[in-house]
N, C-alpha and C positions, 0 to 999 in steps of 0.2 A: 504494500500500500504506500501511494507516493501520496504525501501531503505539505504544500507551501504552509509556511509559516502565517499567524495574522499580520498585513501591515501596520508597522512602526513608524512614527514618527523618526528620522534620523536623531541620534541622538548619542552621547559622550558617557561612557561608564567610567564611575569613579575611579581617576589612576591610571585607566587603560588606553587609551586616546585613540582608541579603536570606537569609528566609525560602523553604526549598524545597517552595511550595507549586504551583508552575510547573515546568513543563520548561526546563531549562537552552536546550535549543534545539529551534524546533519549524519547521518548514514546512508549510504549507498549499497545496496545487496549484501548488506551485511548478516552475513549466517556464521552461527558458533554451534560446531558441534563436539561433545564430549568421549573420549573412549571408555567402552563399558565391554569388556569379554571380549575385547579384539574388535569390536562393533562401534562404528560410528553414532550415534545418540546423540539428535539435532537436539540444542535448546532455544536458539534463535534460528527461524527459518526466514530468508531472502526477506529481508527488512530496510525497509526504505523512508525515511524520516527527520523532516524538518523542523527544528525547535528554534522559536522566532529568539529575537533581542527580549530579554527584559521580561521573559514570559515566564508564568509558573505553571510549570508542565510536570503533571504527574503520569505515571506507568503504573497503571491498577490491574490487580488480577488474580488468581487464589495461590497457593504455593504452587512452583514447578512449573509456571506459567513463563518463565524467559526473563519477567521484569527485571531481577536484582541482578540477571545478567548482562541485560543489557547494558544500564547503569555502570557494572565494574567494565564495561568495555569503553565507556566516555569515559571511566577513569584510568581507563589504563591496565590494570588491573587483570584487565583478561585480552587475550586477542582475539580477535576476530579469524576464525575458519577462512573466510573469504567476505571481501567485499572492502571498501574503504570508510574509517570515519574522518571525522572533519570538525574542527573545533573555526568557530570565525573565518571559513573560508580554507583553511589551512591544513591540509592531509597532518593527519597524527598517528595513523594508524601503526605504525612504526614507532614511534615515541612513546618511550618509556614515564610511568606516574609520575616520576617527580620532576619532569621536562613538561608537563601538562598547565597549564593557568585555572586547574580547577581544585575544588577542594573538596572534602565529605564530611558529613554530619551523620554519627551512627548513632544506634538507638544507644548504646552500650555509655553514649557521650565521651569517654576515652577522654577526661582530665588527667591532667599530674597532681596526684594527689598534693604533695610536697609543697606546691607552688599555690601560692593563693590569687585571687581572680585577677588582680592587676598582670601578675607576670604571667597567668596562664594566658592571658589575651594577647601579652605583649611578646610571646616567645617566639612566634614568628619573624616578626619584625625584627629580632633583636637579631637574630639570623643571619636575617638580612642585611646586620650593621647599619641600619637607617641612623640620623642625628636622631640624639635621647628628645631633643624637640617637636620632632616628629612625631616619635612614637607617640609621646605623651598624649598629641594633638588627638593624635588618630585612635588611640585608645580610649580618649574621653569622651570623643565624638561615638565610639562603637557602644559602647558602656549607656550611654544614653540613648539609644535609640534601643539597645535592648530595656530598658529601664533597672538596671546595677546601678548606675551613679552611688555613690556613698556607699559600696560593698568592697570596695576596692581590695582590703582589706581581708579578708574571709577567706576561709580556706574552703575547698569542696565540700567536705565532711560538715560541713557548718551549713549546707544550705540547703533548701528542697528539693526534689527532683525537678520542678520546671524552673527553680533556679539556675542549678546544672544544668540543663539544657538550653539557659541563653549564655550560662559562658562558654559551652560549644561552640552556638549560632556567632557569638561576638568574637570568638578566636577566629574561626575560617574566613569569616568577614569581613575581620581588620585589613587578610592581605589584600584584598579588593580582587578577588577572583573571577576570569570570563563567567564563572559558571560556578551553581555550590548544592553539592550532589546529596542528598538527604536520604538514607536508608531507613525505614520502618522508625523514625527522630524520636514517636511519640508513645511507640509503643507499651514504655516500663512506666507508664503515668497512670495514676486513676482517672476514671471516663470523666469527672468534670474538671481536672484540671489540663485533662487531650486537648477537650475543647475548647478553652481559655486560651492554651498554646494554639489551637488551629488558627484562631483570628490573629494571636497574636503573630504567629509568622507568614500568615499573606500580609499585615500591619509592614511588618519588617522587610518583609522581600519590595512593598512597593514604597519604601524610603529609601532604600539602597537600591533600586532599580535593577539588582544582579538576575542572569535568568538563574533561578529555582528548578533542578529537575527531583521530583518527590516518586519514591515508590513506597506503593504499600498496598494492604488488601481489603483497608477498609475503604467500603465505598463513600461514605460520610464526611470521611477527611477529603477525599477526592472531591466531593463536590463544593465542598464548604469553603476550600481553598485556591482551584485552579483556573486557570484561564480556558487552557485545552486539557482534554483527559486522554490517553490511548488505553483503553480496556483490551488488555492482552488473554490469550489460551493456547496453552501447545505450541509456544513459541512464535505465535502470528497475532497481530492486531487484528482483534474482530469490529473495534471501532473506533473510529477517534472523532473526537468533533469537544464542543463547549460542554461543560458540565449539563444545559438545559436540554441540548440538542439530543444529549445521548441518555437522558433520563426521560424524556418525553417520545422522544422518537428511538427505540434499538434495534439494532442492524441484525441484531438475531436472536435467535431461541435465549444461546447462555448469555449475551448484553441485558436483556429483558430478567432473564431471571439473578443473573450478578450484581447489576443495579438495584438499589433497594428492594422493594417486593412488586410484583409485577403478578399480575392476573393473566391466564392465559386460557384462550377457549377457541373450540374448532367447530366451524359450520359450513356450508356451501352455498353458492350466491344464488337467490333464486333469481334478483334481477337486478339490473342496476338503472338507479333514478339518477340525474344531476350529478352525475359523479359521485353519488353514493351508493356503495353495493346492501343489499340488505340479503343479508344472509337466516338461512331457518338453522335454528340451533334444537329447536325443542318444539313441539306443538303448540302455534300459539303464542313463540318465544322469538325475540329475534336481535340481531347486531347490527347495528347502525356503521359503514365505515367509510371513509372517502377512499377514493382509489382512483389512478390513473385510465384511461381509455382501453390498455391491453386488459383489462379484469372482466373475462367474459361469464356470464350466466353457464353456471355448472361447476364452475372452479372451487374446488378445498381452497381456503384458506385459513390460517391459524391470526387469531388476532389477541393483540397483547393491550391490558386497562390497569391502571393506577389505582389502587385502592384508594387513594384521597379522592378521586373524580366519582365514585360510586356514590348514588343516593339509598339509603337504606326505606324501605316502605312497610309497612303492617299489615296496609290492604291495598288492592289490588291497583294502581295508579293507571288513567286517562290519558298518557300521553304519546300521540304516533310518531313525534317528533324526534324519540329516544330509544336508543337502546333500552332491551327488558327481557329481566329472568327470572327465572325463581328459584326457589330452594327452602332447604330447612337449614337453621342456624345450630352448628355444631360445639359451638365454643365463642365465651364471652370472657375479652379481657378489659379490665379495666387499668387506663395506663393517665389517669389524669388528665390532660388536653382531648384524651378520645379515647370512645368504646371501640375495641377491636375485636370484629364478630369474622368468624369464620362459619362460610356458607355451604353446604355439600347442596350445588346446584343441580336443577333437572337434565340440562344440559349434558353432565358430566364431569365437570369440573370443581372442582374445593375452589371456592373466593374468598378473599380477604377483602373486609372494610373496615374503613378507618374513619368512625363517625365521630365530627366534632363536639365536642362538648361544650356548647357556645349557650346553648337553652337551656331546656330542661336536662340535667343529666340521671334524671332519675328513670324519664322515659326511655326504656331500652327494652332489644327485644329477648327473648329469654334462649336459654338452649331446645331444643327441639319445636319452634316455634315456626312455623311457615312466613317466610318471608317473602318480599318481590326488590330488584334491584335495579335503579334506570342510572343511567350518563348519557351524555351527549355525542352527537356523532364523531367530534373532532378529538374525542378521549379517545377511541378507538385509535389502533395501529395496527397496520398490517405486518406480519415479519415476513421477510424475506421477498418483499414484493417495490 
């Protein structure tokens, strides 16, 4: 899958004086494969992949899916089977990690214990022999944008875990890197302070302007944080597009179901009106869905619904304008913001709905209680069409 980067405004990365008239990072047929028994074992197959200027690009996908490989191939890290990478325009494939202008952020965070936050931040630098002026500048400017200021002081052992992980973010930082490679960054946190860190590192990634490449397999992060997502399997991108694009419209069976939770039901076109096929699911039952010119009457198709777009009913609802099914309600959970009922439809299908809790919330339907369910036509998607 070949995909241009979004347009950039041209523009100057701190430090770099590199021009973003290139892709920050780009692959070319790039395939890695592993030896297992004498046996080649692709993990990346023929991957082709443009990561704009200043983008935060995450590679989502379950274990064993190619991502974290991919990743140590921008870093170096691994080589590529075949095919060429390219950092800023400039073949690297050949170059070795620490000839690289990029840096990593692992979940593990990998401080120096010994060293307290000033000097862990500033150990790069010091490296580099920059003037102690400098450093200073540039460490106290990093320090604040992660919000440490007045930590300077502290030793790791002394701080939280999402403290520790902005004096990671602010070490790789300081050196003002093309690029700053994030593996699984959030994974050793509790789920409400993930989330505190998710805002806060798209905060961070768009005051520093560096492109962000994030991998991980939670989809939540992926969407709460990136500009573009690639949803990887089996070593091949099954979709890339904007967080909205690829959660409202998926390109397949497993994007539909790897994405949050996704509804999925199978029916045949009996005809199609105005560009909307109306498909018979059940006697009586039917799916509303837009479709293209080729979707001729008789066609199987599989179509995929959001459980937020579902309307939950009690009796029988009037409206020809929507999709509608029915079912009996197998399971009622209560999750505060929404009742979440699962439906064993006539259809065939197990649904999930996810009813707000905006009214009454006391009004709910019980287990084994017959239900009816509408959305509208444009909730509908078709996969693979």
């Amino acid at each position: 899958m070949t995909t241009s980067p979004p347009h950039h405004a041209a523009s100057v990365r701190p430090g770099t004086g590199q021009h973003a008239g290139h892709p920050a990072i780009e692959f070319v047929g790039v395939r890695k494969d592993y030896l297992s028994h004498g046996e080649a074992v692709p993990a990346v197959k023929s991957l082709d992949l443009a990561i704009g200027q200043g983008e935060f690009f995450s590679l989502l996908g379950p274990s064993g899916c190619g991502k974290t490989t991919t990743m140590r191939m921008i870093a170096g890290f691994e080589e590529p089977t075949a095919g060429k990478v390219f950092l800023d325009g400039k073949d690297v494939t050949d170059v070795g990690p620490n000839k690289r202008d990029v840096n990593m952020v692992f979940q593990s965070y990998a401080l120096f214990p010994h060293l307290n936050v000033l000097q862990n931040v500033s150990f790069g630098l010091e490296r580099k022999k920059l003037a102690k002026s400098e450093i200073k500048r540039r460490v106290g400017e990093m320090l604040e944008i992660v919000s440490l200021t007045g930590m300077e002081k502290r030793q790791p052992k002394e701080m939280s875990g999402g403290q520790q992980q902005r004096v990671a973010l602010a070490r790789a930082l300081v050196n003002h890197p093309r690029a700053l490679l994030l593996d699984e960054p959030l994974g050793a946190l509790d789920l409400k302070l993930r989330q505190q860190m998710q805002v806060e590192l798209k905060r961070i990634q768009r005051e520093v302007g560096i492109t962000f490449v994030y991998v991980t397999h939670d989809q939540g992060e992926a969407l709460t944080m990136s500009d573009r997502i690639a949803v990887m399997n089996s070593g091949l991108i099954e979709q890339l597009g904007s967080p909205r694009n690829i959660y409202e419209r998926p390109a397949s069976r497993f994007v539909a179901g790897f994405i949050g939770t996704s509804n999925l039901i199978d029916g045949q076109v009996s005809h199609v009106d105005g560009g909307v096929a109306v498909l018979d699911v059940a006697p009586g039952e039917r799916v509303l869905v837009p479709v293209t010119g080729q979707v001729q009457p008789g066609r199987a198709l599989e179509v995929s619904v959001r459980p937020e777009k579902i309307d939950l009913h009690r009796t029988m609802p009037h409206d020809s304008a929507a999709s509608i099914v029915s079912g009996v309600v197998t399971e009622v959970v209560y999750h505060g913001t929404s009742t979440n009922y699962t439906v064993a439809t006539s259809a065939g299908s197990d649904f999930v709905v996810f009813d707000q809790n905006a009214h009454d919330a006391e009004d709910v339907a019980s287990r084994g209680e017959r239900v009816f369910l509408t959305w509208a036509p444009q909730h509908s998607y078709p996969i693979g069409v």
